[in-house]
N, CA and C atoms as an extended XYZ file, in Angstrom:
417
Properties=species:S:1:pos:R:3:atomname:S:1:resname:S:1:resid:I:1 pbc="F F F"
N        96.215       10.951       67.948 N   UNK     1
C        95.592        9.771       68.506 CA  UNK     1
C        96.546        8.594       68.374 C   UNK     1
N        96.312        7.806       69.077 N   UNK     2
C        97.004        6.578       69.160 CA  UNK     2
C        96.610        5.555       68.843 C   UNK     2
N        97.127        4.637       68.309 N   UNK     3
C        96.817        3.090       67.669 CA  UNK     3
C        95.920        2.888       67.856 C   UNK     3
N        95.828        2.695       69.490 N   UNK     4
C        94.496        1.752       69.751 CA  UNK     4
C        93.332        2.430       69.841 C   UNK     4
N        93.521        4.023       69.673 N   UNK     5
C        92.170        4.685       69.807 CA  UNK     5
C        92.257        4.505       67.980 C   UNK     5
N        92.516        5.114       66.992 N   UNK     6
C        92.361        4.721       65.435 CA  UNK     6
C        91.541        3.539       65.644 C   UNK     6
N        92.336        2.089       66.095 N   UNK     7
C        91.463        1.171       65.749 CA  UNK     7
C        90.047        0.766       66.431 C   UNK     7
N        89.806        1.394       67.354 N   UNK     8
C        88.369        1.499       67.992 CA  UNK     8
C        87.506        2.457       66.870 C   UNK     8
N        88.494        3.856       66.863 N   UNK     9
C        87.571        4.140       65.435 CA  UNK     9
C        86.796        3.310       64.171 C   UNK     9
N        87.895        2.574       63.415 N   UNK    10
C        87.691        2.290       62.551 CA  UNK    10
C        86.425        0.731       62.649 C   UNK    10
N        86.834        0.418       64.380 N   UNK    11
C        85.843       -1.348       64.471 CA  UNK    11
C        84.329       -0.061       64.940 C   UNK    11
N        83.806        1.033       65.566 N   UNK    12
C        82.878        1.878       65.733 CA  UNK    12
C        82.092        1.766       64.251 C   UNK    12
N        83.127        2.043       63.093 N   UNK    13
C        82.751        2.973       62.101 CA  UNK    13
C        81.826        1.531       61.563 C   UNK    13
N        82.918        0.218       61.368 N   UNK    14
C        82.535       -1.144       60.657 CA  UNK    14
C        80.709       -1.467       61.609 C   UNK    14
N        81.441       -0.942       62.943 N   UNK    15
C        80.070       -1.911       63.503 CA  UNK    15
C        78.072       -0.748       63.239 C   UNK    15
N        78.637        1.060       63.085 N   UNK    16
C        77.223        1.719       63.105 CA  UNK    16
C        77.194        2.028       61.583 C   UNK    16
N        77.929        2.124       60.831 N   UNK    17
C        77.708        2.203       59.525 CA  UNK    17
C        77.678        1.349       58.646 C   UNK    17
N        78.818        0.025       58.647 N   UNK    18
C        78.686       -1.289       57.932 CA  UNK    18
C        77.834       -1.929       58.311 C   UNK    18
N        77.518       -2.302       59.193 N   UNK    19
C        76.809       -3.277       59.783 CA  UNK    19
C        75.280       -2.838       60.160 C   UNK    19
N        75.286       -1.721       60.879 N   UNK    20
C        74.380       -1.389       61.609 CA  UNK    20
C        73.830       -0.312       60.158 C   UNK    20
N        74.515       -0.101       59.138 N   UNK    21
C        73.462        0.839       58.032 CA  UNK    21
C        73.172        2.562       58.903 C   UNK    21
N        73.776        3.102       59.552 N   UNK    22
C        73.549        4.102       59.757 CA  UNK    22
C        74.218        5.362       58.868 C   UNK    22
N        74.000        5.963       57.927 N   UNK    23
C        74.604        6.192       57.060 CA  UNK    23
C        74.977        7.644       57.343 C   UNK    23
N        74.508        8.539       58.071 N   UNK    24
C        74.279        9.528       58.139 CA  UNK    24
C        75.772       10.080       59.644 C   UNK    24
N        75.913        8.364       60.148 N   UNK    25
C        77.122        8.300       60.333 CA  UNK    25
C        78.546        8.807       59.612 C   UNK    25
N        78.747        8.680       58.929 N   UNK    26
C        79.781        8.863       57.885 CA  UNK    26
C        80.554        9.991       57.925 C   UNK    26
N        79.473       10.837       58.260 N   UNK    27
C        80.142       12.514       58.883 CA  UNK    27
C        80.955       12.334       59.986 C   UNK    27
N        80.893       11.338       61.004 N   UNK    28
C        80.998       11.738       61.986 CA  UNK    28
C        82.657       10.872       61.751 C   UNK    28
N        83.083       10.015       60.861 N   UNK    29
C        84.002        8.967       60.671 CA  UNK    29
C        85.064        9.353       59.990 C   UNK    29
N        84.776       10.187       58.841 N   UNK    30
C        85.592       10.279       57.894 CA  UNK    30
C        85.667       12.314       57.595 C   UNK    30
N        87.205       12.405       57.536 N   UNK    31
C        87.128       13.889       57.058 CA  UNK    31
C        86.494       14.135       55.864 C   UNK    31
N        86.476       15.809       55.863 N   UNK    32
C        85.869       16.730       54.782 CA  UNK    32
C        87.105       16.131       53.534 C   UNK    32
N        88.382       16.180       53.951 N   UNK    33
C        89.377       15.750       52.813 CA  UNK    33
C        89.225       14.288       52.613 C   UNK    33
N        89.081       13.824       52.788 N   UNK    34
C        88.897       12.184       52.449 CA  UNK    34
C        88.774       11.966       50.833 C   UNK    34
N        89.739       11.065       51.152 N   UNK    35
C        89.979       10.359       49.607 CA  UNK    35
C        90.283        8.966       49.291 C   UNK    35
N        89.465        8.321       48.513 N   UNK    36
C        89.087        6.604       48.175 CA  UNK    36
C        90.299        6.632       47.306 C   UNK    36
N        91.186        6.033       47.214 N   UNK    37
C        92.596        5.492       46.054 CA  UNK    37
C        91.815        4.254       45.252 C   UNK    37
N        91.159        3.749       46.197 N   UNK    38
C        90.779        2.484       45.395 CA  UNK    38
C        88.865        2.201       44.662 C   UNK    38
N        88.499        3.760       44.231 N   UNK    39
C        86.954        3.534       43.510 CA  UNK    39
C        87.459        4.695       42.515 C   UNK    39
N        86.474        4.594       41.884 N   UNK    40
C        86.666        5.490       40.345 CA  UNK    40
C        85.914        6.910       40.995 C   UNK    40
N        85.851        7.900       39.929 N   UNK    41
C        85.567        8.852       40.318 CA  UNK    41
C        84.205        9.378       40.751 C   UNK    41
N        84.092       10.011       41.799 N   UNK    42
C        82.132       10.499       42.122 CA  UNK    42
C        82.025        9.418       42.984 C   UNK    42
N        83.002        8.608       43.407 N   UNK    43
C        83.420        7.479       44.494 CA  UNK    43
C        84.562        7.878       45.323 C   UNK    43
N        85.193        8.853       45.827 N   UNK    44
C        85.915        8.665       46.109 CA  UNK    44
C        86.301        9.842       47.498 C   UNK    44
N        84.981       10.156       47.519 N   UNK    45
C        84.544       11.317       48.890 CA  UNK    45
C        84.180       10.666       49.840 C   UNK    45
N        83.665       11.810       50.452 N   UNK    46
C        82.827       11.182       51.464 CA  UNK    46
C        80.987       10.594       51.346 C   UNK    46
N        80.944       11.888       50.347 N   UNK    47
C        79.283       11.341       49.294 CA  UNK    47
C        79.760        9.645       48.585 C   UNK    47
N        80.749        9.815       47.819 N   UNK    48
C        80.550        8.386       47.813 CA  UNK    48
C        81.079        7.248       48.382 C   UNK    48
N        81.264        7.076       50.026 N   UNK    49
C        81.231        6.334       51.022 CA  UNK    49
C        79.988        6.101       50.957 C   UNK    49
N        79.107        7.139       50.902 N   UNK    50
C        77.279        7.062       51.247 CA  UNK    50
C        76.763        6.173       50.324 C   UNK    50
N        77.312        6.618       48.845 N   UNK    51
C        76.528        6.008       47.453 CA  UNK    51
C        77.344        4.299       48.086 C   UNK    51
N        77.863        4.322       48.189 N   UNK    52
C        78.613        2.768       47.897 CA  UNK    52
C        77.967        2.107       49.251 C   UNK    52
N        77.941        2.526       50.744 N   UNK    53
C        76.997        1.852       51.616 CA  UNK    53
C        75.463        2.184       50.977 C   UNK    53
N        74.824        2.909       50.536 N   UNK    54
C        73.660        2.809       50.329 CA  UNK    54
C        73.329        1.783       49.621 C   UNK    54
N        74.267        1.752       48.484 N   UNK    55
C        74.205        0.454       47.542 CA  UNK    55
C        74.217       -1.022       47.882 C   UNK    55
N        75.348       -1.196       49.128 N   UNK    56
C        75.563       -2.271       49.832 CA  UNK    56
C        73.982       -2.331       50.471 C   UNK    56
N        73.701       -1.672       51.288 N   UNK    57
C        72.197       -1.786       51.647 CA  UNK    57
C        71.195       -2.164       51.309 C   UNK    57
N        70.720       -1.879       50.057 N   UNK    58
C        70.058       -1.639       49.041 CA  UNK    58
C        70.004       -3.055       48.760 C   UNK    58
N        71.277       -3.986       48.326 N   UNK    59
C        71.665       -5.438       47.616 CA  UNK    59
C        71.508       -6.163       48.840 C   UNK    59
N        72.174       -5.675       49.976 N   UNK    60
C        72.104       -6.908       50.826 CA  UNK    60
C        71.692       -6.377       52.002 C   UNK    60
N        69.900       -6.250       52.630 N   UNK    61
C        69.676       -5.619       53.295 CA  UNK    61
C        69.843       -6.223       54.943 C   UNK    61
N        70.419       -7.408       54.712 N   UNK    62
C        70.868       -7.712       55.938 CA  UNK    62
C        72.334       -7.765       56.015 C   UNK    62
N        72.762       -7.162       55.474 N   UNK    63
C        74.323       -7.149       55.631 CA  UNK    63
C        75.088       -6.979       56.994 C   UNK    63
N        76.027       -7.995       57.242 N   UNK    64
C        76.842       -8.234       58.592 CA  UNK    64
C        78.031       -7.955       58.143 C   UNK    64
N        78.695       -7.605       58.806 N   UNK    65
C        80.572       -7.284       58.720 CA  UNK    65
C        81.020       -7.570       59.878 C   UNK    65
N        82.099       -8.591       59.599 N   UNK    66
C        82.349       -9.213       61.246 CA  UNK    66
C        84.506       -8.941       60.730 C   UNK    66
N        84.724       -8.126       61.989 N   UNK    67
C        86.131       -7.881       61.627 CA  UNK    67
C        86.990       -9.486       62.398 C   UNK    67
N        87.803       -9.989       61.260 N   UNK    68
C        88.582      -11.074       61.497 CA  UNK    68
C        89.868      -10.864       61.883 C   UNK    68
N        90.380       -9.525       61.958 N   UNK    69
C        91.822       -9.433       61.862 CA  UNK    69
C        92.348       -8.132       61.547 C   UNK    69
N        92.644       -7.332       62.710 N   UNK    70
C        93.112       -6.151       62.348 CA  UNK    70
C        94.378       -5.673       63.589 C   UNK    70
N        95.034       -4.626       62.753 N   UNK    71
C        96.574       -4.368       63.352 CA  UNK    71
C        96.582       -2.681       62.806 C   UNK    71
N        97.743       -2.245       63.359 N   UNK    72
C        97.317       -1.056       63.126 CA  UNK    72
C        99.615       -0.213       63.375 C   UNK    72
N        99.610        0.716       62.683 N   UNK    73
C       101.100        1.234       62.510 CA  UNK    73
C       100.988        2.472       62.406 C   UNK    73
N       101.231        3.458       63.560 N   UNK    74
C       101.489        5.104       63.119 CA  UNK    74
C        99.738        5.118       63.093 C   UNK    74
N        99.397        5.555       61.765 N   UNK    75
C        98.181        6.347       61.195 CA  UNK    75
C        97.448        5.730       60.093 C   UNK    75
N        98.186        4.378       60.160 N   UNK    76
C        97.740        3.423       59.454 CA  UNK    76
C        96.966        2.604       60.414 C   UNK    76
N        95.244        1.754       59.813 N   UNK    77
C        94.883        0.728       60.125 CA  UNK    77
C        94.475       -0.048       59.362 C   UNK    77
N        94.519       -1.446       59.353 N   UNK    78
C        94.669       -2.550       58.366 CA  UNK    78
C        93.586       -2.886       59.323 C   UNK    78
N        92.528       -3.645       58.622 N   UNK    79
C        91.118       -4.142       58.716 CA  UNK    79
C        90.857       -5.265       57.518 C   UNK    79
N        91.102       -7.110       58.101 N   UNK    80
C        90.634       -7.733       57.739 CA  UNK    80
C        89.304       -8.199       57.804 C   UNK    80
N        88.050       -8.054       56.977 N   UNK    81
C        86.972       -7.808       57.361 CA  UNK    81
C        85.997       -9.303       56.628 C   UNK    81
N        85.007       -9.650       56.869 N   UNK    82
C        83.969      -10.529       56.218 CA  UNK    82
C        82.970      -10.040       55.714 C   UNK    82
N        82.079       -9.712       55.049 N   UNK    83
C        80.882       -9.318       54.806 CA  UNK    83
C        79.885      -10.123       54.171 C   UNK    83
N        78.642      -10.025       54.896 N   UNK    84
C        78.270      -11.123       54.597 CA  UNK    84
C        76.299      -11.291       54.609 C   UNK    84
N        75.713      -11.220       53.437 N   UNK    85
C        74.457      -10.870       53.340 CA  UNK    85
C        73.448      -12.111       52.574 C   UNK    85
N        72.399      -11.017       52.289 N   UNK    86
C        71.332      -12.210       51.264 CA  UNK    86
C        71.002      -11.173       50.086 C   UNK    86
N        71.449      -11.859       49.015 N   UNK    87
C        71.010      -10.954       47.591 CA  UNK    87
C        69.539      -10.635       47.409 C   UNK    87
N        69.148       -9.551       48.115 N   UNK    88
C        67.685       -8.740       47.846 CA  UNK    88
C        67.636       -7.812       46.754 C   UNK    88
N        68.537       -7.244       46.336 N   UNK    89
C        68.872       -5.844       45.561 CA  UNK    89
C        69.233       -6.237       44.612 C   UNK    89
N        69.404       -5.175       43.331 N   UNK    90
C        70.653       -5.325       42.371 CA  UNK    90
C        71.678       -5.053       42.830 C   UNK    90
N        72.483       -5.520       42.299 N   UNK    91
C        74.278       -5.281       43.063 CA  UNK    91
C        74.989       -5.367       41.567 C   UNK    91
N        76.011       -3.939       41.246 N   UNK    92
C        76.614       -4.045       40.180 CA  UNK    92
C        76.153       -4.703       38.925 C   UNK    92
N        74.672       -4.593       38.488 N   UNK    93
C        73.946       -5.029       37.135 CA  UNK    93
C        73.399       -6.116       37.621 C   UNK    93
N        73.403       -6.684       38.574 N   UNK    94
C        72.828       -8.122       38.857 CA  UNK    94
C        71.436       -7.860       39.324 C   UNK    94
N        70.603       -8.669       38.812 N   UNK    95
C        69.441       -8.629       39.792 CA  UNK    95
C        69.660       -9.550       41.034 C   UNK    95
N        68.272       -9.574       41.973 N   UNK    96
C        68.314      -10.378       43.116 CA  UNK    96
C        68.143      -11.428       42.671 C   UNK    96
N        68.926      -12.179       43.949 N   UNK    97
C        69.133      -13.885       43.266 CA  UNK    97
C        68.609      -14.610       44.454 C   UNK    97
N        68.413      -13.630       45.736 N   UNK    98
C        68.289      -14.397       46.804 CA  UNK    98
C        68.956      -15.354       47.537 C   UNK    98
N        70.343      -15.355       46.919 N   UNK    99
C        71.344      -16.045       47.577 CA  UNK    99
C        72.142      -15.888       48.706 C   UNK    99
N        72.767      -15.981       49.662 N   UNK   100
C        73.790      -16.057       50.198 CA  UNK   100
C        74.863      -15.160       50.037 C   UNK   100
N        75.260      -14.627       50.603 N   UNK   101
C        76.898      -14.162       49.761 CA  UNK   101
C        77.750      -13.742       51.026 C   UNK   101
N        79.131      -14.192       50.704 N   UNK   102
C        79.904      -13.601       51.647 CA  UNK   102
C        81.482      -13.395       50.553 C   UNK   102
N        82.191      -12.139       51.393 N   UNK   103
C        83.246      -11.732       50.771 CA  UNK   103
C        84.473      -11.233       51.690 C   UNK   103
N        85.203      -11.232       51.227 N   UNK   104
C        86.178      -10.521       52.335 CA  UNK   104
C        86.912       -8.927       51.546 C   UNK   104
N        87.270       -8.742       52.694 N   UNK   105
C        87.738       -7.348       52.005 CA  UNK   105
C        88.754       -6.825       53.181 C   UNK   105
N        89.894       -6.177       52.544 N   UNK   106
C        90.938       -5.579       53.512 CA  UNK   106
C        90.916       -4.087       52.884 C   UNK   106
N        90.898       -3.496       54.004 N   UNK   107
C        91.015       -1.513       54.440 CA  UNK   107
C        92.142       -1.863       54.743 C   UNK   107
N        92.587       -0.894       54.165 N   UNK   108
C        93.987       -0.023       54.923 CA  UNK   108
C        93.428        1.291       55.136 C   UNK   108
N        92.923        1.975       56.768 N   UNK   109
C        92.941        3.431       56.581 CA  UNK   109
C        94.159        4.068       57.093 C   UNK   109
N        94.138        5.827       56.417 N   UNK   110
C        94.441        6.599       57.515 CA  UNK   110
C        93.998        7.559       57.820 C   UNK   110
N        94.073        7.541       59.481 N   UNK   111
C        93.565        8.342       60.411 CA  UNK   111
C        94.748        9.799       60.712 C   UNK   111
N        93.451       10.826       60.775 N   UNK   112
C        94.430       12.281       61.483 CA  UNK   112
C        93.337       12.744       62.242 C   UNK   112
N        93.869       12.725       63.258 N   UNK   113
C        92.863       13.851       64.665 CA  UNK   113
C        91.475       13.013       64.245 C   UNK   113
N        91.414       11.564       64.951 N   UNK   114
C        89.996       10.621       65.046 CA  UNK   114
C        89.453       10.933       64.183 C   UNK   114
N        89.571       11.053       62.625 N   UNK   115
C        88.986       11.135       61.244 CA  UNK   115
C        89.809        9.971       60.188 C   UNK   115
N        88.954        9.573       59.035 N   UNK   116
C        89.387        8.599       58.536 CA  UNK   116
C        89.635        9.925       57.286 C   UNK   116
N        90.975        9.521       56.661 N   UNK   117
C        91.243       10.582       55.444 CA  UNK   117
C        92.097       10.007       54.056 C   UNK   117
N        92.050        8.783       54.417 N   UNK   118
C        92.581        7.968       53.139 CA  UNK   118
C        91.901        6.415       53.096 C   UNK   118
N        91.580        5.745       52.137 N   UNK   119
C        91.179        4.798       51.873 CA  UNK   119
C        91.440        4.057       50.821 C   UNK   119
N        92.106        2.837       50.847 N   UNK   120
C        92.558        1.573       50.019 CA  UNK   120
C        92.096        0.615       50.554 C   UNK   120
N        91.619       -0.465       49.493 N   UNK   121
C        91.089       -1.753       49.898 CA  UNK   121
C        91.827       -2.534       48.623 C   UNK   121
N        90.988       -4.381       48.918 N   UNK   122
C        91.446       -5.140       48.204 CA  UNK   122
C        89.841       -5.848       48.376 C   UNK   122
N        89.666       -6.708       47.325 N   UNK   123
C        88.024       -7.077       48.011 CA  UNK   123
C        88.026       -8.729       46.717 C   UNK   123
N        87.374       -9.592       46.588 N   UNK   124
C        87.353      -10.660       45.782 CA  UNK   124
C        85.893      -10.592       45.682 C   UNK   124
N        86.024       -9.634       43.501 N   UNK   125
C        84.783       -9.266       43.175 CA  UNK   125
C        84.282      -10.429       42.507 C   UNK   125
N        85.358      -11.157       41.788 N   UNK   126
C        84.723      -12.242       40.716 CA  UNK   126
C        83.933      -13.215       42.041 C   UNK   126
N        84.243      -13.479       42.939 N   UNK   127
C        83.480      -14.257       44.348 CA  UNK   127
C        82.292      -13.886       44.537 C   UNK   127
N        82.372      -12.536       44.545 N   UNK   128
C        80.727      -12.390       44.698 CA  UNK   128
C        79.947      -12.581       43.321 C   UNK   128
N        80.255      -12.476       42.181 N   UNK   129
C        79.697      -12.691       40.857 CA  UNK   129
C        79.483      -14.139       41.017 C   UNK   129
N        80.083      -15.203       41.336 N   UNK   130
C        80.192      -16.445       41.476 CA  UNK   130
C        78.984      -16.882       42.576 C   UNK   130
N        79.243      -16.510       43.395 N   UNK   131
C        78.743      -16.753       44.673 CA  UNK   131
C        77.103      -16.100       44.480 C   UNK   131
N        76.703      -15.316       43.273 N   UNK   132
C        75.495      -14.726       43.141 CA  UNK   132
C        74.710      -15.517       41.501 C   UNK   132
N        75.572      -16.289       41.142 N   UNK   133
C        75.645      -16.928       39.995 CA  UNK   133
C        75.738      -16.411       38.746 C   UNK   133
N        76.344      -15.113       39.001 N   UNK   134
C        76.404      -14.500       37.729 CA  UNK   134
C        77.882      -13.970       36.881 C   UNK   134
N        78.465      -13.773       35.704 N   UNK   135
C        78.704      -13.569       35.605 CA  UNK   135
C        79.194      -11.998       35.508 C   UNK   135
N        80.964      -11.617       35.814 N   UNK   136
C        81.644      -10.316       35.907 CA  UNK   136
C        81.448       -9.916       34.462 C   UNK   136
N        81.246       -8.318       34.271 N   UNK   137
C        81.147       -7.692       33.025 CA  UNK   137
C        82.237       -7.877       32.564 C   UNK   137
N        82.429       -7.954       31.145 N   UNK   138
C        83.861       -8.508       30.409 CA  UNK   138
C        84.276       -6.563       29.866 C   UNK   138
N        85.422       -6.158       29.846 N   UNK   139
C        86.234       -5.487       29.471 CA  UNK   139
C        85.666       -5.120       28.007 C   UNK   139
């Protein structure tokens, strides 16, 4: 596949699964080999793509993802993204605060044969702790 088909993939995947909560999507996005570099372990499949949007769901049940900025190299796609909800849920030990929240977050995927099969991000967690009024768990 080519660039610009990858990155239609990857704005598809942001707009029926990030955005749109279709979770059951996920099969259809990401290979059987798929592997997260950037979550701890029992995170780092494709089950936990599911656990980690379910969770997002769950905290912010109106959650929007609006892509700001993306480029794409070979089998690489870079996805500057927004996300952006209302604290209904617990999220990472927090209860609901009913606040606001928005965050940004950059993907780097890569794609083989219209499947997503690697995953790295960067995301600004202490922001959302802030932005939810709570304090990050200390070390």
């Amino acid at each position: 596949m080519g660039q610009e088909e990858n990155k239609a993939i990857v704005r598809a995947f942001v707009e029926e699964v990030q955005t749109g909560g279709d979770l059951d999507a996920i099969e259809k996005y990401f290979a059987p080999s798929f592997f997260n570099f950037t979550q701890p372990p029992g995170f780092q499949d494709r089950r936990g793509v599911r656990k980690i949007h379910a969770a997002l769901r769950t905290a912010f049940p109106d959650l929007r993802v609006k892509i700001i900025k993306q480029s794409a190299d070979g089998d690489k796609v870079w996805t500057y993204k927004r996300f952006s909800g209302t604290h209904k849920g617990e999220w990472a030990g927090v209860p609901p605060t009913r606040k606001k929240v928005s965050f940004d977050v950059i993907d780097i995927l890569t794609l083989k044969d219209g499947k997503i099969t690697e995953h790295w991000h960067v995301m600004d967690q202490l922001g959302i702790y802030q932005q939810m009024g709570a304090r990050p768990p200390t070390a």
